[in-house]
C-alpha positions, 0 to 999 in steps of 0.5 A: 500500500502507498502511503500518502504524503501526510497522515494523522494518527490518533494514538494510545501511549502506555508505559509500564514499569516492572522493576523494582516496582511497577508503575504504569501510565498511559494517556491518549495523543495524536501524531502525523506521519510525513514525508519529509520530501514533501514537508512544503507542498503538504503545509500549502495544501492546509489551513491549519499546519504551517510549516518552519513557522508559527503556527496552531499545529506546525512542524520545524526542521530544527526539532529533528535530525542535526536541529539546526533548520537544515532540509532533514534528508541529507542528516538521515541520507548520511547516516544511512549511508555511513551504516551500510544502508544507502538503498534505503534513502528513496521515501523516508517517511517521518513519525512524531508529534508535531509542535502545537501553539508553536512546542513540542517535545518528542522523547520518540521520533522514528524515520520509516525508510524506504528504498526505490521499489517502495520497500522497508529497508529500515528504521531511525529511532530518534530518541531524546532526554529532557536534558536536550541531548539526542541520540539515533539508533538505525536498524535494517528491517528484514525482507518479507513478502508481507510488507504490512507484516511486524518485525523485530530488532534490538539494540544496545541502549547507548544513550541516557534518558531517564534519571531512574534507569541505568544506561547499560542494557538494551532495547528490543523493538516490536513494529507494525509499520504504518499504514490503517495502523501503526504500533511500536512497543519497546522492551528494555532490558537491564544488566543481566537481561531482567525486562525493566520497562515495557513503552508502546504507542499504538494509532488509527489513521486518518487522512490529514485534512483541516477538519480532522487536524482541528479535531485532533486539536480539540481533543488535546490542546495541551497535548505537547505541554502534557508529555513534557509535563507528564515526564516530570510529574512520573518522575516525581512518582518515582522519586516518591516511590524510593526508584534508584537515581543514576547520573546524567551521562555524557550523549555518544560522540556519534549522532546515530549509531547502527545496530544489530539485525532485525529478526521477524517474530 
């Protein structure tokens, strides 16, 4: 199935954590799934998204990829290209919230890319922490005669997010990639492999009309503000609840880093 140049998602988002205690929430958000070749045409086409200026509901370059303004295919064409992955590059399709009244925080952006016959070969992860560092894990996808069929990859977990979780362990990645659905549930494991915390975003589509986009606002006004408001008001649970601290640690040298081979379940 082609996807279209832009689409709406409404959302489900859970976290739950497992150890040493469990603690678990979830709340309702939306997203839009972009090409980011074709980021001008489809902010022309609408009323209401505005794009690399202020808007109701906007997108900019500058919350993404190397976060200077700069066009975001030459950030993600080089990092395909330094891991082996340069097939990949033909329509790269973009996962993330986008920014309300001019704010946004995306602790998850994932970059769906695919090569010239219209084929997955790969995922971005862009991940960041409310210190404002930011780290990419880039994964092939395997070839299936299924393209709407999930896969799984994993990979070592190289990048500081929470205050409440160790850096050492490792992330393994279950996907149902877009199309009427889309679904992304992280596992990560500790040292020694004990599963720690389990994070899902699961989505409906819609097509990125005005109607459905105001609609969307209408729901969840606040909904950039809520996520990073609801980082740090779980935080605080945490905290409450005696979870270990660990310290910042500084963000890899490299902006992406490869990992290992993606596996069907």
């Amino acid at each position: 199935m082609m996807l279209p140049d832009a689409s709406l998602y409404r959302c489900r988002v859970v976290h739950e954590r497992l150890l040493p205690f469990r603690h678990r929430f979830e709340y309702r958000v939306f997203s839009l799934l972009l090409d980011i070749d074709r980021l001008p045409q489809v902010a022309r086409a609408s009323r209401l998204l505005r794009h690399n200026r202020f808007g109701l509901v906007s997108f900019h370059d500058r919350d993404h990829g190397p976060r200077d303004g700069t066009p975001l295919r030459p950030w993600v064409e080089a990092a395909l290209q330094q891991h082996g992955l340069a097939e990949a590059g033909h329509r790269i399709l973009l996962f993330c919230f986008p920014r309300l009244f001019g704010y946004v925080f995306n602790p998850l952006s994932v970059y769906f890319c695919h090569d010239a016959a219209g084929r997955l070969r790969a995922t971005l992860y862009e991940v960041k922490n409310t210190f404002g560092d930011q780290h990419g894990y880039l994964i092939a996808v395997p070839d299936t005669a299924d393209a709407a069929a999930p896969f799984e990859q994993q990979a070592a977990k190289r990048f500081h997010v929470s205050p409440f979780l160790p850096l050492d362990g490792a992330y393994r990645f279950r996907v149902l990639p877009p199309g009427r659905t889309i679904g992304l549930v992280i596992r990560q494991t500790g040292p020694g492999g004990a599963l720690q915390l389990i994070a899902s975003q699961t989505g409906r589509q819609e097509p990125l009309t005005d109607r459905n986009l105001l609609a969307a606002v209408i729901r969840h006004p606040l909904m950039t503000v809520k996520v990073i408001a609801g980082i740090h008001w779980q935080a605080l649970q945490l905290w409450r609840k005696g979870a270990a601290f660990f310290r910042w640690r500084r963000p890899p040298a490299e902006p992406v880093s490869g990992s290992q081979p993606a596996t069907r379940p």
